[in-house]
N, C-alpha and C positions, 0 to 999 in steps of 0.2 A: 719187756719193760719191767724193773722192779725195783718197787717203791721201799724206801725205809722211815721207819717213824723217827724224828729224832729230835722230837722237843726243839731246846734250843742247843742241842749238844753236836750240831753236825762242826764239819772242818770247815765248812763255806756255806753262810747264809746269807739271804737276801731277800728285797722283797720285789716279786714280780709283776703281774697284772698290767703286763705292756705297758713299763712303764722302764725308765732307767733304771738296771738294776745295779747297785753298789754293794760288794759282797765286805763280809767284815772277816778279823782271822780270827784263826786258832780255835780250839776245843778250850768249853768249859772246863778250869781249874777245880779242885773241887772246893777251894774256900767260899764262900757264900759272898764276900768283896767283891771275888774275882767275878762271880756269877753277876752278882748285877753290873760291873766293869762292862762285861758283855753284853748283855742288854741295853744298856747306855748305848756303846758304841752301835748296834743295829738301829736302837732307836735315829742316833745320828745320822743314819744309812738308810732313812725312810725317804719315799718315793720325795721327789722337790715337785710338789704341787700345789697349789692352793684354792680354795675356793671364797679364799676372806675377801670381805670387798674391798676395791682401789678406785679412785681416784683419779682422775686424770683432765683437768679441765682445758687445759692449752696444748695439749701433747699435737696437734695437728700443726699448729704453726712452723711454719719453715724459716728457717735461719739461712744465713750463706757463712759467717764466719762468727767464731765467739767474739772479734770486736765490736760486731753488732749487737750482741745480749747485752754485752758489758756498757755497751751505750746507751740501751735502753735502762739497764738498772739502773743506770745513774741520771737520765734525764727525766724517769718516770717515777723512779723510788728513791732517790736520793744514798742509792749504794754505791762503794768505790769499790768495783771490782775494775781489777788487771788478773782473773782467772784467765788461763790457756788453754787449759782442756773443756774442750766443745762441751762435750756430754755433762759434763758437770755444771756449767755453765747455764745449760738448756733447761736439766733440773732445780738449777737453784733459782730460777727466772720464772718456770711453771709454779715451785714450790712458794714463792711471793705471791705472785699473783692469784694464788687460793687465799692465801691467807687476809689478799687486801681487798679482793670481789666483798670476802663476810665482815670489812673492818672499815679502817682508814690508811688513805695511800700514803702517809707518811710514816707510818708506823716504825718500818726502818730505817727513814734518814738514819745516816753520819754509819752505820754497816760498813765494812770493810772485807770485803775478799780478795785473796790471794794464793798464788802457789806454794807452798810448803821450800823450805830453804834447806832441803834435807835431812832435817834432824827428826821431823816426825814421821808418823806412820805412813800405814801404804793411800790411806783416804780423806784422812783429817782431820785439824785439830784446833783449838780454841788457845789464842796466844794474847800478851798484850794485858795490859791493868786496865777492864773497862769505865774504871774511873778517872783517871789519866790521861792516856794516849787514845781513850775510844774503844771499843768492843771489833777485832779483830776476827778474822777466820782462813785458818791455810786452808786448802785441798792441795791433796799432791795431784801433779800435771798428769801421771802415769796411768790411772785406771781408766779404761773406757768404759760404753754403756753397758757392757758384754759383764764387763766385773762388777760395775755398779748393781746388775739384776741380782747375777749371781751371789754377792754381797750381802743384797738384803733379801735375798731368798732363803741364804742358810744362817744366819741369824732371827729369820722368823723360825726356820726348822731347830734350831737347837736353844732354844727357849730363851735366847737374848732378848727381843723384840713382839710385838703382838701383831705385826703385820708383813705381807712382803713387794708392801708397795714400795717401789724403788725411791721414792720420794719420802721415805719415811726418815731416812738422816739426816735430808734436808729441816723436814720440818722438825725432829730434834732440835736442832742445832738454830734454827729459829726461835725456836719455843725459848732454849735456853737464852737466849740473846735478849728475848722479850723479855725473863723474871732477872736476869742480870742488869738489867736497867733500872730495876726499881727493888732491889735487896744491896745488903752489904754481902762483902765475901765471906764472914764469919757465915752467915747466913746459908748461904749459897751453899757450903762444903760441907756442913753440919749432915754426921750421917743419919741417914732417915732410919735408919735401923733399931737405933735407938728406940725410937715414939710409933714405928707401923710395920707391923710384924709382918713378916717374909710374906703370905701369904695374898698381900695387898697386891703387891710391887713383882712377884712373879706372874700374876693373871696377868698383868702387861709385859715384864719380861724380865729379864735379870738385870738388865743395864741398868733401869728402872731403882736399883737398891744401892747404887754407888753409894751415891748422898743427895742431897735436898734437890740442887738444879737439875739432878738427873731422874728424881721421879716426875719433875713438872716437865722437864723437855720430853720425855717418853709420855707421858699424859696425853700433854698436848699432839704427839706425833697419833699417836693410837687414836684421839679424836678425829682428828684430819685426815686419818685415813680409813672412815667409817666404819670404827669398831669399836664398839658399844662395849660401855663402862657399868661397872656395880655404882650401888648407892656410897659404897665404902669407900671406892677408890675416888668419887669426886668428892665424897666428905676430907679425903685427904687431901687433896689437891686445894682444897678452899684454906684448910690447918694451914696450910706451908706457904698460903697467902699466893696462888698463882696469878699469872697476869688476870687480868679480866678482859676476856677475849667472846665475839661469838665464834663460836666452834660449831659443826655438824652436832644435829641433839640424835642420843639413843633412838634404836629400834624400839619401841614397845616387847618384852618377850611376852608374849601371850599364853597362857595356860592350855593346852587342848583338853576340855571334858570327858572326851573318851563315852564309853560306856558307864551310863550312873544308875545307882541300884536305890530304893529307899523299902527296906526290907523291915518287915513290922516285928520282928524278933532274929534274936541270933541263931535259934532252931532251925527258922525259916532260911537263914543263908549256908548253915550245916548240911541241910539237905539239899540246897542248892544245887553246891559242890560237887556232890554224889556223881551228878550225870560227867566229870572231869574225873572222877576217881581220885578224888581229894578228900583228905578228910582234918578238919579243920574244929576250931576251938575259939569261938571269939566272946570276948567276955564284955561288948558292948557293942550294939548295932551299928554307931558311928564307925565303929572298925572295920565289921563287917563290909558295908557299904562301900567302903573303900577300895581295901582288900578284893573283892571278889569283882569289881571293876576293874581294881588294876589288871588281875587274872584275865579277865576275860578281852581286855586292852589285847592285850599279846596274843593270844588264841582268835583272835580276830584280825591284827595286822600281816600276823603269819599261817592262818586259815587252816591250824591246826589242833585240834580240839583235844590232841592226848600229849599235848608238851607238857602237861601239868601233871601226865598221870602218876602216879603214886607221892605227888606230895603230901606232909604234912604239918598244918601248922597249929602249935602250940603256944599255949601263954605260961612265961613264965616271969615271975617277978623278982628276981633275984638276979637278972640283967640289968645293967647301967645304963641302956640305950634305949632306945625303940624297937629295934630289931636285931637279931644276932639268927649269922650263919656260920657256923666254926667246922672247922674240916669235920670233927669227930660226926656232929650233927647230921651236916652236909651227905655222908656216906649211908646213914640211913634215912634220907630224903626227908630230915626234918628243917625248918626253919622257925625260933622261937620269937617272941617279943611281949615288952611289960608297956603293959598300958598307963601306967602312972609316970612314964618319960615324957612325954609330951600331951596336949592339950587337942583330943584327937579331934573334938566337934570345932574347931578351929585350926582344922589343920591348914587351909590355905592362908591365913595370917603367920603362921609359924613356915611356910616352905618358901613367902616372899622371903621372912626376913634372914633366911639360912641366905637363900640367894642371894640378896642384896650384901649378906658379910662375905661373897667368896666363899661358904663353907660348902656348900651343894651345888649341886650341877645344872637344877630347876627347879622352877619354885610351883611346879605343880600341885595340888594336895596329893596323886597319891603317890608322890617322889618317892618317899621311904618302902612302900610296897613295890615299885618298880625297882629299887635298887638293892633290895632283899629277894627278890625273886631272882635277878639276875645270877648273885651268887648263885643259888641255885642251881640255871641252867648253866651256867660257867663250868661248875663240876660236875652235871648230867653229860654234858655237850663231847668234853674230852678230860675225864679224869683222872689219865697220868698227865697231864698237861697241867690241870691244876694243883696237883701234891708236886710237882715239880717245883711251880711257882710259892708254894708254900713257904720253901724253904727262906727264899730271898724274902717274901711279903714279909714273913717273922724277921728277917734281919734288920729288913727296912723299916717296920717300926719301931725298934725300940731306938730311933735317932729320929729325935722332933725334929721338922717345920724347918723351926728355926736354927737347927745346929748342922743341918745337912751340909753348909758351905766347907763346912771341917773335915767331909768324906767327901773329896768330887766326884768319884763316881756314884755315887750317889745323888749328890747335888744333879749334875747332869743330868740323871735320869730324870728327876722330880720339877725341875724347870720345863721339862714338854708335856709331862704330867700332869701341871699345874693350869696347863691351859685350858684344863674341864673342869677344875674347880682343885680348894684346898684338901679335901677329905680324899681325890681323887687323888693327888700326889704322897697319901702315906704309903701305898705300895701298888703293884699292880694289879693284884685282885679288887682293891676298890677302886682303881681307876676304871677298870672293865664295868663293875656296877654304875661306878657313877657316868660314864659313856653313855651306857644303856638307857638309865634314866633319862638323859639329857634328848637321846636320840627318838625315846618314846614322846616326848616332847615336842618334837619336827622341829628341834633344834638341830644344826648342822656347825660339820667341822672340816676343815682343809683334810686334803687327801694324803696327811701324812700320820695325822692324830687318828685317822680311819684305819688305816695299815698297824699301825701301835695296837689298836683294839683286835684285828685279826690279829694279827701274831700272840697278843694274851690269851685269847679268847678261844683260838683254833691247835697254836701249836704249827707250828712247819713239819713238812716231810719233804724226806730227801728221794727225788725220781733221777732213776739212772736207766738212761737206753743201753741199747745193745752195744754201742761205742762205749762203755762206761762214760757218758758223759753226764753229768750231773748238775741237775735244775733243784733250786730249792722254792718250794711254792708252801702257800696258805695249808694247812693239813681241811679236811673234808668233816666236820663233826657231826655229833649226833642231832645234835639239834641248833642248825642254822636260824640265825635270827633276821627278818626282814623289820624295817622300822617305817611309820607312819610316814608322809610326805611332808618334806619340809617349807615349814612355815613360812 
């Protein structure tokens, strides 16, 4: 058997771990476009799994024909459906029925569903003046359950959506029915883009950025299907005047303490160190403290006492940030940081409110030292892997945030990106950190945002048996990371 290393530059990758593997084409081009084109597209080709939570409160009742649901919507909820297709029927029936267990049963009187008359898409579509003739809804007759999952499977994977409850366009398309009742259409179509920047509206998904009806029906869907919102995206959602609804409330994300140090000088945490073969510079104990807890975080969940050996860390004030790892640094196992970026004896008031904007991953205090170490072991781990990624990280940022929709392969990459946080979508190396962070946190991510993190993180190699037959799998690095148990 002989293995080849090949980053992301083989003819056929994919990602495996007994799971369906979807192989993507061709060799890396060498323009940096093309390079992340192809990353995009594997991203696309990550495993279809999920671990996000769904929803399902009526899924047990049995029907005999969709004229029966449609009789029930209309003698129970005052909806006029002449839907055809069962399964859509079934969901759009379940899909009411959450919504009126946490409301009132009248909610969607005078609703209209219907089959699509050919002229729209494959699933459905919103027709009809709902000032006028009533608030309208095709479905086309054509997709079964089969397409329906599949549907909203791979629009949770390619960063349309924030969930892949099958029920999620349902409650879309309600959500929007509720704020179309009580807006004008001026209102309605006004793009949100304008007044809340990308970063809001991609943590839920891209459909989310249309315009106005389409951040509150994704809102609303994301709510309903038990997946918890920042403080930003329901400050937005209250801006744009959403219905007033009870919805499922957030999980609590809770802080894990970790390892906590309170060390009576920074000498005393220099020497610390020593026993890790670190050697360190902290020019206030509040740092220290932190610092040498997050360290020992990691050497404790992966019960490895020399993954830190030969770092270095350094203050320097002539950084913009809190922390900086830059390849050059990286290569001599330094990581620096200026203590006058942030307000470090408060640093858990400062890591809620990154969280609460979408800009970080968690709002732990020692976020910024778990997501600065990770660089770190990013380029300890597999360092051609990381000068590879280099190249595209440098291209992918100098195109903000917000202008990514104007490069789509880029865009695409940065919508699945975005589901760990804003900072996490400028390129892959800080997506890798910000994972990391979020992960030291016994925060949890679907099993496709997992595979994203290996493939950055480890690098693929290409195994060929003795048939030349060729498997592409996760590469082996130097330094494998286990994370805390999720919260």
């Amino acid at each position: 058997m002989r293995i080849n290393a090949i980053g992301f530059n083989g003819k056929t990758i994919g990602l495996p771990l007994n799971f369906e593997v979807i192989n993507f084409s061709s060799k890396l081009k060498s323009s940096k476009n093309s390079q992340v084109k192809e990353i995009s597209s594997a991203a696309s080709n990550a495993v279809k799994n999920s671990i996000f939570p769904s929803i399902s409160t009526n899924g047990v009742k049995q029907f005999q024909s969709v004229d029966e649901i449609n009789t029930i919507l209309g003698k129970e909820y005052g909806i006029n459906s002449t839907l055809t297709n069962f399964d859509a029927a079934k969901l759009f029936l379940e899909s009411v029925e959450d919504f009126v267990n946490m409301n009132e049963k009248d909610m969607f009187k005078g609703l209209k569903l219907s089959d699509g008359k050919g002229t729209n898409a494959n699933f459905y579509d919103i027709i009809a003046n709902p000032y006028e003739q009533g608030f309208e809804i095709e479905f086309s007759d054509k997709p079964k359950k089969k397409s329906l999952v599949r549907k909203a499977n791979l629009d949770f994977i390619n960063g349309n959506t924030s969930s892949d409850n099958p029920k999620y366009m349902f409650y879309m398309l309600l959500g929007r029915y509720l704020y179309f009742k009580q807006n004008s259409e001026k209102d309605m179509y006004s793009s949100v883009k304008d007044f809340v920047p990308p970063h809001v509206f991609l943590r839920i998904g891209s459909n989310a950025g249309e315009d106005c009806s389409s951040y509150i029906a994704n809102y609303i869907a994301t709510k309903m299907c038990n997946v918890s919102t920042t403080k930003i995206m329901d400050d937005v959602y209250e801006m744009l005047e959403g219905p007033v609804l009870n919805l499922p409330k957030n999980s609590e994300l809770k802080s894990i303490k970790g390892i906590q140090h309170s060390f009576k000088s920074t000498k005393e945490a220099h020497d610390y160190l020593k026993k890790y073969k670190i050697q360190a510079v902290f020019p206030t104990v509040a740092i220290a403290n932190l610092a040498v807890g997050a360290i020992e975080d990691y050497i404790k969940v992966n019960n490895n006492k020399k993954m830190f050996q030969g770092l270095q860390i350094v203050y320097d004030t002539t950084l913009n940030c809190w922390l900086g790892g830059t390849l050059p640094t990286l290569k001599k196992g330094i990581i620096s940081f200026n203590t006058a970026a942030t307000d470090w004896k408060n640093a858990d008031v400062s890591a809620q409110r990154s969280y609460d904007n979408n800009f970080h991953s968690s709002n732990n205090p020692k976020k910024t030292f778990y997501h600065e170490l990770a660089h770190w072991l990013h380029y300890k781990n597999n360092p051609e892997n990381y000068i590879f990624l280099n190249s595209i990280s440098k291209n992918m940022s100098k195109i903000p945030l917000e202008d990514s929709s104007e490069v789509p392969s880029i865009y695409n990459l940065r919508k699945k990106l975005a589901k760990v946080s804003n900072y996490g979508a400028t390129n892959p190396h800080e997506f890798v950190a910000e994972y990391v962070t979020a992960r030291m946190n016994g925060q949890a991510y679907p099993e496709h945002i997992n595979n994203l993190f290996k493939m950055f993180y480890n690098g693929l190699v290409n195994e060929v048996d003795s048939n030349g037959k060729k498997t592409v799998k996760f590469a082996n690095g130097k330094v494998p990371l286990k994370f805390p148990p999720v919260q």
